[in-house]
Backbone as numpy.savetxt, mean C-alpha at the origin, in Angstrom:
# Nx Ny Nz CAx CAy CAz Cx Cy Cz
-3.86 -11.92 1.30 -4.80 -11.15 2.12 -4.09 -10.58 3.33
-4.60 -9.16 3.91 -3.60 -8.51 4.78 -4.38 -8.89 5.93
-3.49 -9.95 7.03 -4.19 -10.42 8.16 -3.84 -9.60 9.69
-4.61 -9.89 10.56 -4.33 -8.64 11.91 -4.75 -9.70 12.59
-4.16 -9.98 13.89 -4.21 -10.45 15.07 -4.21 -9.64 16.34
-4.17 -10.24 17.56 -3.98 -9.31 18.31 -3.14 -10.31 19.74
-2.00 -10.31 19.95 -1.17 -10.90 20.58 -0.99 -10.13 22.00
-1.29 -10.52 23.14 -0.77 -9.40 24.51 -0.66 -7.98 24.03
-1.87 -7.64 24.00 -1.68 -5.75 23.20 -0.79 -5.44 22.00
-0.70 -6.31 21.43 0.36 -6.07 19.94 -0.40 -6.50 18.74
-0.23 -5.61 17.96 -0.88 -5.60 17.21 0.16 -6.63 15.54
-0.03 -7.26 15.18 0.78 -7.79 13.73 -0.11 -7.85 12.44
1.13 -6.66 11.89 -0.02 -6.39 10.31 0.84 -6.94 9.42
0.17 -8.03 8.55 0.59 -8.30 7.61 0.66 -7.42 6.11
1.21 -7.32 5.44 1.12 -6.58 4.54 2.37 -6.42 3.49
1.58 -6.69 2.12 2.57 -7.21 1.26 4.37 -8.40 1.61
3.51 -9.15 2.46 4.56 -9.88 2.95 5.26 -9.61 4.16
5.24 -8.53 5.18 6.09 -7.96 5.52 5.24 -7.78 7.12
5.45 -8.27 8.31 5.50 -7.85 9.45 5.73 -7.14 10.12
5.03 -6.18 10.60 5.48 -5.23 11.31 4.22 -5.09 13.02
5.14 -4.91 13.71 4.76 -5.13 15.13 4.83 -3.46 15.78
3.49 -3.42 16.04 3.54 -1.70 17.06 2.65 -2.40 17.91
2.72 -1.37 19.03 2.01 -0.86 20.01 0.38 -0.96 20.11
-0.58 -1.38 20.40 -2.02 -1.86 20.23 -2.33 -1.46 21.28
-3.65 -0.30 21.87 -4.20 -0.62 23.21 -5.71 -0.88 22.95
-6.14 -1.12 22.71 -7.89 -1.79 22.33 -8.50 -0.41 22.79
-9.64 0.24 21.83 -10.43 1.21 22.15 -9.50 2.04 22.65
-8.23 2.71 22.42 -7.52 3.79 22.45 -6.97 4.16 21.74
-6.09 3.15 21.12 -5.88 3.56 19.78 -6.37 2.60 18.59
-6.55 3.60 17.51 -6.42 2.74 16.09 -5.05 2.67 15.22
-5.16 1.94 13.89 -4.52 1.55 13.14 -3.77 3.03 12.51
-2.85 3.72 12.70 -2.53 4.71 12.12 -1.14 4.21 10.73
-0.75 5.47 10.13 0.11 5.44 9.36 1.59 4.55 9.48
1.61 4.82 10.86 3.23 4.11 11.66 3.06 2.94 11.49
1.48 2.24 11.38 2.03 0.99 11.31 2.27 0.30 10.29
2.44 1.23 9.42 2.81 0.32 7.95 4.48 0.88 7.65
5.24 -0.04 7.57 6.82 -0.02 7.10 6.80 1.01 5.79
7.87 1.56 5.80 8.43 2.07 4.72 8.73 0.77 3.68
8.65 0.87 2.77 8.85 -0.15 2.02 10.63 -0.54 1.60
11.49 0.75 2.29 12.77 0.46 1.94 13.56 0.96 3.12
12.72 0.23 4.45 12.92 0.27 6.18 12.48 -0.82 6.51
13.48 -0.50 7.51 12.70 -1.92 8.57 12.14 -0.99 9.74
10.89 -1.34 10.16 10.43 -0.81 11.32 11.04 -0.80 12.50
10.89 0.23 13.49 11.25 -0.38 14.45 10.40 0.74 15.60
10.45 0.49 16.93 9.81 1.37 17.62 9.79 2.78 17.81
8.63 3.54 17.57 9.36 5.05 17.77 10.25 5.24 18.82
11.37 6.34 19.24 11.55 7.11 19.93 12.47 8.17 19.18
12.83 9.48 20.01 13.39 10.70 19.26 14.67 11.01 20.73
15.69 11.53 19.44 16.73 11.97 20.13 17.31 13.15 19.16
18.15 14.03 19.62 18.77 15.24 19.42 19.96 14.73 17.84
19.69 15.57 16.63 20.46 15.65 15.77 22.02 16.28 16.82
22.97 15.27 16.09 24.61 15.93 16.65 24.40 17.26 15.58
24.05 17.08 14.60 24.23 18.47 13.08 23.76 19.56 13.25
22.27 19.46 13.45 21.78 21.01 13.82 20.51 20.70 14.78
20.80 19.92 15.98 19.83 20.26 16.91 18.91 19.68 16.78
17.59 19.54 15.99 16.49 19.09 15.43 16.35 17.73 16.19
15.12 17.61 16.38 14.65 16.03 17.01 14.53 14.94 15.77
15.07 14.14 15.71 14.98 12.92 14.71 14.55 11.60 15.33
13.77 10.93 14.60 13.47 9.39 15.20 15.03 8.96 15.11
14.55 8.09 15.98 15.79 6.81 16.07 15.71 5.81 15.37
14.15 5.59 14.88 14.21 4.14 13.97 15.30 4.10 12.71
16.03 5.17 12.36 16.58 5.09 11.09 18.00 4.46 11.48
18.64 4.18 10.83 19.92 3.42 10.61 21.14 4.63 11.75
21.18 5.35 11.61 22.02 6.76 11.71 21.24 7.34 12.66
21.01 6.97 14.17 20.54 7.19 15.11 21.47 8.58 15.65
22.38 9.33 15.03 23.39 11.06 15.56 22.68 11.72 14.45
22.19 11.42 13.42 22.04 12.88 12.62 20.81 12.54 11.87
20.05 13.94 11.25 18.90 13.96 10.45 18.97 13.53 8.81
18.32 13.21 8.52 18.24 12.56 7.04 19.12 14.27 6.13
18.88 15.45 6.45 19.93 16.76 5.48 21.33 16.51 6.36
21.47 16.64 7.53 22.86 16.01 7.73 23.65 15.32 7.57
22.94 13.79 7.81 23.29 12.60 7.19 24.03 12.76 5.47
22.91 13.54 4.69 22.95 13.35 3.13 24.11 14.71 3.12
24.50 15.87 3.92 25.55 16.57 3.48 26.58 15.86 4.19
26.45 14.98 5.34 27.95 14.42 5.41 28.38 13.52 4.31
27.45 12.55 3.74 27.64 11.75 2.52 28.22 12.11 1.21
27.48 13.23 1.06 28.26 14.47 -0.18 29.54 14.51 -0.05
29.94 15.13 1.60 31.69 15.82 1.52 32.31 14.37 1.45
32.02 13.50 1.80 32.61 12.39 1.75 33.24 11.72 0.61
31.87 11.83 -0.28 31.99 11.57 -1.63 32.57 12.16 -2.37
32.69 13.26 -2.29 33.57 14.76 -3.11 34.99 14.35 -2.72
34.83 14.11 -1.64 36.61 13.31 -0.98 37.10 12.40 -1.61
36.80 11.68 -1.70 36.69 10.68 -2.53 37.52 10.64 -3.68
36.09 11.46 -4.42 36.05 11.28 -6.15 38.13 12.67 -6.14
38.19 13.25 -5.06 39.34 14.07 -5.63 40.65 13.11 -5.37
40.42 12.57 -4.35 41.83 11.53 -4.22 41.70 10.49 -5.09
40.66 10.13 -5.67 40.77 9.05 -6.51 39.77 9.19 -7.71
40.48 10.11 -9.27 39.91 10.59 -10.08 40.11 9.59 -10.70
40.81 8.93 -11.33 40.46 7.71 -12.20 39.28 6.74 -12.01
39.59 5.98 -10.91 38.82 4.63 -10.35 37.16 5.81 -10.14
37.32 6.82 -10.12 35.57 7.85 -10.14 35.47 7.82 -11.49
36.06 8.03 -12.32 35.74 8.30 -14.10 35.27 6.77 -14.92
36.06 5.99 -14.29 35.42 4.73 -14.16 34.13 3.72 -14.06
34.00 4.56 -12.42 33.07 4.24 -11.87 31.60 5.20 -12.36
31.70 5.97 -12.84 30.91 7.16 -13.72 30.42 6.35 -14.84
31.37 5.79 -16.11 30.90 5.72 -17.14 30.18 4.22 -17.19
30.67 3.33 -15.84 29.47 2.21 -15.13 28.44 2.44 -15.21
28.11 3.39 -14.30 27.03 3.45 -13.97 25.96 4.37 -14.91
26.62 4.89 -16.14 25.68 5.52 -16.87 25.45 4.64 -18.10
25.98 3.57 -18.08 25.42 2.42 -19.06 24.39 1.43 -18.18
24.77 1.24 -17.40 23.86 0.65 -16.25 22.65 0.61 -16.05
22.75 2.25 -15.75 22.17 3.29 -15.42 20.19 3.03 -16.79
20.59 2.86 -17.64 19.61 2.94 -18.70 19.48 1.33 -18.99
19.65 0.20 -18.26 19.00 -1.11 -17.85 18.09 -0.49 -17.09
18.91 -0.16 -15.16 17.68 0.05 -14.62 16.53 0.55 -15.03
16.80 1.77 -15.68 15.96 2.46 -16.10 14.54 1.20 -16.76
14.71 0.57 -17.33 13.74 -0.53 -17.96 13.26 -0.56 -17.09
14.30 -1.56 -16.36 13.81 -2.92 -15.39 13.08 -2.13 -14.18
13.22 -0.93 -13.95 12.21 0.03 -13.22 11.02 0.43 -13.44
10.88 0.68 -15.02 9.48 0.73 -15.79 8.57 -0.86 -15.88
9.60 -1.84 -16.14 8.81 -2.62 -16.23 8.07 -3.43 -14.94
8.84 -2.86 -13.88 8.80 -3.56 -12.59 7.27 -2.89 -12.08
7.12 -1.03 -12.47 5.80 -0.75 -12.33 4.70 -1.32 -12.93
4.62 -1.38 -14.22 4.07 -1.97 -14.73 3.28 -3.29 -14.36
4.11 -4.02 -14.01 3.80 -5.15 -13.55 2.86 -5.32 -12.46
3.84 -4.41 -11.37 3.00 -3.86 -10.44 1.15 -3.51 -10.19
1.39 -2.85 -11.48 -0.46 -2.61 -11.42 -1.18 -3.45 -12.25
-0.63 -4.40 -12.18 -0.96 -5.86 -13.14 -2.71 -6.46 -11.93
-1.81 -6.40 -11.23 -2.36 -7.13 -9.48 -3.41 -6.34 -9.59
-5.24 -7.08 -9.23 -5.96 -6.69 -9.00 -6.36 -7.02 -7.06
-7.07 -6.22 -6.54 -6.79 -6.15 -5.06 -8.11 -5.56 -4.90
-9.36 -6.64 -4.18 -10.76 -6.43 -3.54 -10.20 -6.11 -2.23
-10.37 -5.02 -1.35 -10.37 -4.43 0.05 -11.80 -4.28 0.87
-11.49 -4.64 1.64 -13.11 -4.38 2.71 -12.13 -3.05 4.14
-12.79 -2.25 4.68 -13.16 -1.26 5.29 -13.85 -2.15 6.66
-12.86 -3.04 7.56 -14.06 -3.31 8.67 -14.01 -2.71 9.89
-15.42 -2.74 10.60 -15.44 -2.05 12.41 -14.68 -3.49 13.25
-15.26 -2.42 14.04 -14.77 -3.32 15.26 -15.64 -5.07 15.23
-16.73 -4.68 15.20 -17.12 -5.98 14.98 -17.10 -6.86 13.59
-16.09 -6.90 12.77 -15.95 -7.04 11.67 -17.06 -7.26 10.49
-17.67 -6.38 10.89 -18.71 -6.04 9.67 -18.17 -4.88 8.75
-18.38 -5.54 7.42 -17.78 -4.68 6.30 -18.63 -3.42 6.14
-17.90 -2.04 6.11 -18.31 -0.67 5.71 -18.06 -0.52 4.14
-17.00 -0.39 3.76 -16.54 -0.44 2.49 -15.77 -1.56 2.07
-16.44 -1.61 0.48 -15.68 -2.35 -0.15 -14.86 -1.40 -1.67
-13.55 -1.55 -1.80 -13.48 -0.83 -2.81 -12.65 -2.06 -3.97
-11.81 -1.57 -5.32 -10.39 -2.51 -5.62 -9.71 -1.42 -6.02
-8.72 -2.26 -5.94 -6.99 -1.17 -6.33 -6.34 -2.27 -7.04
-5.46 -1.57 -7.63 -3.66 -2.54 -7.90 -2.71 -2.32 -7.67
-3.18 -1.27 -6.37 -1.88 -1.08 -6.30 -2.07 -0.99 -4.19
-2.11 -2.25 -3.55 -2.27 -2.62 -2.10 -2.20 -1.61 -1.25
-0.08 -1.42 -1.26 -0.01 -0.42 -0.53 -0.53 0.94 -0.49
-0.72 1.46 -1.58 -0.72 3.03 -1.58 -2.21 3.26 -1.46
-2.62 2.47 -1.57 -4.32 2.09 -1.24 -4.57 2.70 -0.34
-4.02 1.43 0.79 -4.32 1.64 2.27 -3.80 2.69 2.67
-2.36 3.17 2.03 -1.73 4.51 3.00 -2.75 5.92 2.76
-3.67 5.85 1.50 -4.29 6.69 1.18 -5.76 6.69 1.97
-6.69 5.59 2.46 -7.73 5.49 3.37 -6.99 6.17 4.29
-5.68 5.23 5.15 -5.53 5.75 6.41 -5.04 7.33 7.05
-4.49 7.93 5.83 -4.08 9.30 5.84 -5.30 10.74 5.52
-6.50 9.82 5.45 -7.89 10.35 5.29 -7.89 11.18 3.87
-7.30 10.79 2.77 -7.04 11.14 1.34 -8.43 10.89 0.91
-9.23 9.71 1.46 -10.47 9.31 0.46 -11.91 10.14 1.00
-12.00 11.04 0.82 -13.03 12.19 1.47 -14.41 11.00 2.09
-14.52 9.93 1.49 -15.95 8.87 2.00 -15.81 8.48 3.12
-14.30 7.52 3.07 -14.11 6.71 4.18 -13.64 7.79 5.34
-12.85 9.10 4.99 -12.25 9.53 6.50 -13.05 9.26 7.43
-14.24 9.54 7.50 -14.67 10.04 9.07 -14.67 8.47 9.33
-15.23 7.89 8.79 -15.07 6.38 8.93 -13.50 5.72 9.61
-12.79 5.94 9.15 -11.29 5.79 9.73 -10.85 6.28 10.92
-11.10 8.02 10.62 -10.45 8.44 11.79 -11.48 8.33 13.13
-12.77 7.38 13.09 -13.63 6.98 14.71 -12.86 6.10 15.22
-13.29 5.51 16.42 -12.98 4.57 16.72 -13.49 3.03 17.17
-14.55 3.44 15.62 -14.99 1.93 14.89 -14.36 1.73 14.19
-13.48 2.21 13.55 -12.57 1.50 12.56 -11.56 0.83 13.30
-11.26 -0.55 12.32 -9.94 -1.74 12.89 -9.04 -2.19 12.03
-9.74 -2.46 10.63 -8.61 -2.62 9.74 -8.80 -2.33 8.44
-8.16 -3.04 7.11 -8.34 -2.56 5.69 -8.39 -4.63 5.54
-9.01 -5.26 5.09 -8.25 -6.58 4.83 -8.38 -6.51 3.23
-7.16 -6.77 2.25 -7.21 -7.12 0.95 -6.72 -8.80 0.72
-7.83 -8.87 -0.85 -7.42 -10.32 -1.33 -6.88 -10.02 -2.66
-6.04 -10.99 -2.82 -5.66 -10.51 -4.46 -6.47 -11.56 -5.41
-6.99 -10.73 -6.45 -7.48 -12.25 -7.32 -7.09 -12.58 -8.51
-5.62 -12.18 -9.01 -5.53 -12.12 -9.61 -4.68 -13.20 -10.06
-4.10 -13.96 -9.00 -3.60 -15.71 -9.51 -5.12 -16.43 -9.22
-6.18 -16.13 -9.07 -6.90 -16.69 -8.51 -8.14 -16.94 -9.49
-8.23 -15.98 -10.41 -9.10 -15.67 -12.24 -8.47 -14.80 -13.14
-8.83 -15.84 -14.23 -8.56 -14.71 -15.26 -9.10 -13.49 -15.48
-8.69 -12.83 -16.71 -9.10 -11.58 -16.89 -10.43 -11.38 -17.10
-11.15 -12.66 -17.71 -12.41 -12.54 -18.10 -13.41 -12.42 -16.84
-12.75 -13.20 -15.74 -13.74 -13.76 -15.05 -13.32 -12.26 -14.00
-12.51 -11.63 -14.03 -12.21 -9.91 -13.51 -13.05 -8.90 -13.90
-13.17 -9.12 -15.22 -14.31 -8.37 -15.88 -15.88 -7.96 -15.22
-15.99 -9.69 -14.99 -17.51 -10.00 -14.79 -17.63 -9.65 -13.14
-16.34 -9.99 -12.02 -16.73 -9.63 -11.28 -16.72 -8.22 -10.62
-16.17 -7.53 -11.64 -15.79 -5.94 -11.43 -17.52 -5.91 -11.92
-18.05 -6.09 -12.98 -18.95 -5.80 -13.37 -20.64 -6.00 -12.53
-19.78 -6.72 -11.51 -21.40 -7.56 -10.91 -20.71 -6.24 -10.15
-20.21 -6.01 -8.89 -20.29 -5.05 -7.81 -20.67 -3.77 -8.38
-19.86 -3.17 -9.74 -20.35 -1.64 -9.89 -22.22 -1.86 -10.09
-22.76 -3.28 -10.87 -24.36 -3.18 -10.96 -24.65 -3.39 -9.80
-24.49 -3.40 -8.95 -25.06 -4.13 -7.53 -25.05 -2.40 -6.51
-24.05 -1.47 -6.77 -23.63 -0.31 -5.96 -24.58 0.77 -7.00
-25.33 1.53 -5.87 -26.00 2.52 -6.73 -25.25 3.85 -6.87
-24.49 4.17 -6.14 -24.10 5.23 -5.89 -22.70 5.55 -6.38
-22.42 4.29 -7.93 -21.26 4.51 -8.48 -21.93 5.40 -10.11
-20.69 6.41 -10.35 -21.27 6.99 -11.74 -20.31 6.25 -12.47
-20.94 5.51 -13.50 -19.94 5.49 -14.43 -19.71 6.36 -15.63
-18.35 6.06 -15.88 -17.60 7.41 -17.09 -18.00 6.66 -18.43
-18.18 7.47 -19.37 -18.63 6.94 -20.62 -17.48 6.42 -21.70
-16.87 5.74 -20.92 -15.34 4.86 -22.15 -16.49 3.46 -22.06
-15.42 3.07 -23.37 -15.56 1.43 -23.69 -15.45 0.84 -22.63
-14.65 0.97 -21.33 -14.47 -0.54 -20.26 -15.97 0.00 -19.25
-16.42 1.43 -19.14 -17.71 1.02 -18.62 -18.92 1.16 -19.38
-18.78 0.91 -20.85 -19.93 0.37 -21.44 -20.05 -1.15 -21.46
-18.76 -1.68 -21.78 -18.44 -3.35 -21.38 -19.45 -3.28 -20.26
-19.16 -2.59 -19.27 -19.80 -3.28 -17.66 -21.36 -3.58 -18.10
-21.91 -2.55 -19.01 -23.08 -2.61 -18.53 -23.79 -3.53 -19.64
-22.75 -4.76 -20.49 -23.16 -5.68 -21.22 -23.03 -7.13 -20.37
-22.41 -6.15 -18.78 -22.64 -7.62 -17.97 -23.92 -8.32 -18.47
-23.97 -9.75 -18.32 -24.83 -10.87 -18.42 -24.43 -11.93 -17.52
-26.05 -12.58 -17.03 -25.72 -13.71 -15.98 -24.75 -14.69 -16.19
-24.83 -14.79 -17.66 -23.54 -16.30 -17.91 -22.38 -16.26 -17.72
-21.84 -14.83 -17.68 -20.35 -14.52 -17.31 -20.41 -14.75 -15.66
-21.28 -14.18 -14.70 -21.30 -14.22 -13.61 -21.17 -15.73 -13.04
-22.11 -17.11 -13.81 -21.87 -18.12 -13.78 -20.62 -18.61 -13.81
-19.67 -17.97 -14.62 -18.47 -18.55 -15.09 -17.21 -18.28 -14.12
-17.73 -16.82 -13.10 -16.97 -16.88 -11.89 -16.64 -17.56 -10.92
-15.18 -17.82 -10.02 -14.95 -18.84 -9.23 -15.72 -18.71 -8.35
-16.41 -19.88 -7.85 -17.31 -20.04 -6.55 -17.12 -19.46 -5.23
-15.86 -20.10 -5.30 -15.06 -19.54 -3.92 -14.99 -17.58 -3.57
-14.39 -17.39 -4.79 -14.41 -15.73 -5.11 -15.92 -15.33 -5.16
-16.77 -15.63 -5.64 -18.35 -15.12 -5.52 -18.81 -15.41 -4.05
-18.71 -16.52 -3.09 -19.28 -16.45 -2.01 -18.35 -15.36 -1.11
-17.24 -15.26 -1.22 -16.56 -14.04 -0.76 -17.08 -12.92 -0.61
-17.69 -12.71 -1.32 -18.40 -11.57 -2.36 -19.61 -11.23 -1.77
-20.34 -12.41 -1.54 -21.55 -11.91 -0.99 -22.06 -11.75 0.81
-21.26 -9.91 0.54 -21.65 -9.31 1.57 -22.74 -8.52 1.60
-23.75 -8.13 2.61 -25.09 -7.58 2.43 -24.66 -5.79 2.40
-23.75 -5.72 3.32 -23.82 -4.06 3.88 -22.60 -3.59 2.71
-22.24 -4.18 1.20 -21.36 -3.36 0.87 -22.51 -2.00 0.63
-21.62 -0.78 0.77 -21.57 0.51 0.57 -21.20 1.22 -0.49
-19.89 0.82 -1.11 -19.28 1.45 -2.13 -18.11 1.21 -2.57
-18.21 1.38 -3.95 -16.96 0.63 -5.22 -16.09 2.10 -4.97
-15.18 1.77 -3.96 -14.10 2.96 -3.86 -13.05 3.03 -5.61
């Protein structure tokens, strides 16, 4: 579950494991985009300074605090071109490595998505006074939230961008029930939400063979979770 505190004006968002610490002023600002890490960065505080390459203002959080991410990547090029001409063997080498390699990753990249959207993920939408607005699920955490907070979900924007909004909190339940008992509880919220259409496939005709005995068969713990009065909507 993605937890938020609030430490001497600092804000700490948990999320997918990963800490990241900004700037918090209560009722001035909200939760924006910055505060979620790049997933292949480490955060660090804004500030901007002058590209040495062509002028341009660049953050500083990046590794290469003199040049812009096209500078950076054409000094890397001539470098590499340098390289590969003083040393054509140990490159022809290093070439036919990485194109056998090359088609492992390739798997272990497919399968790694895959997996990925394995993970089922209940989110609540809360105000300031942590009363839930929305409830939606995803499987996929991050891109979830980067998509509420970037006002992608036409329901929640206006909701986000006030300043009643405070956070996104997700639970995962998916070490937590099986598939069956996923079923039933996907199935109790879409009957419970009026204002969801469902599409006419097999997984939402399943829903609507929900029955109380499956609902019985859900974890306790996960059902009292569950029962919030003001949900709104199965995002």
């Amino acid at each position: 579950m993605r937890k938020e505190t609030f430490v001497k004006k600092e804000s700490k968002i948990r999320i997918g494991g990963k800490i990241i610490n900004s700037p918090y002023i209560e009722g001035e600002r909200k939760i924006t985009l910055n505060d979620f890490a790049d997933l292949a960065k480490i955060y660090k505080e804004k500030c901007w300074v002058i590209c040495k390459g062509c002028g341009s203002f660049i953050s500083a959080s990046q590794k290469n605090k003199s040049l812009c991410y096209e500078c950076l990547n054409e000094q890397k090029k001539e470098t590499s071109n340098l390289w590969q001409k003083n040393n054509k063997e140990k490159a022809r080498e290093l070439t036919k490595r990485w194109v056998e390699n090359n088609k492992e990753l390739v798997k272990y990249r497919q399968k790694s998505r895959r997996e990925k959207r394995l993970g089922l993920y209940i989110y609540y939408l809360m105000d300031n006074f942590d009363n839930v607005k929305y409830v939606g699920r995803s499987t996929d955490m991050y891109i979830r939230a980067k998509q509420h907070l970037n006002g992608h979900v036409s329901t929640t924007k206006d909701f986000v961008n006030s300043t009643e909004f405070k956070e996104i909190r997700f639970a995962n339940l998916t070490n937590l029930i099986n598939k069956k008992e996923q079923k039933g509880l996907e199935a109790y919220l879409i009957n419970t939400i009026k204002t969801v259409d469902l599409n006419e496939d097999k997984e939402a005709k399943w829903y609507k063979k929900f029955d109380e005995e499956m609902k019985n068969n859900i974890d306790k713990k996960i059902w009292n979770m569950l029962k919030i009065k003001n949900m709104q909507e199965w995002v």
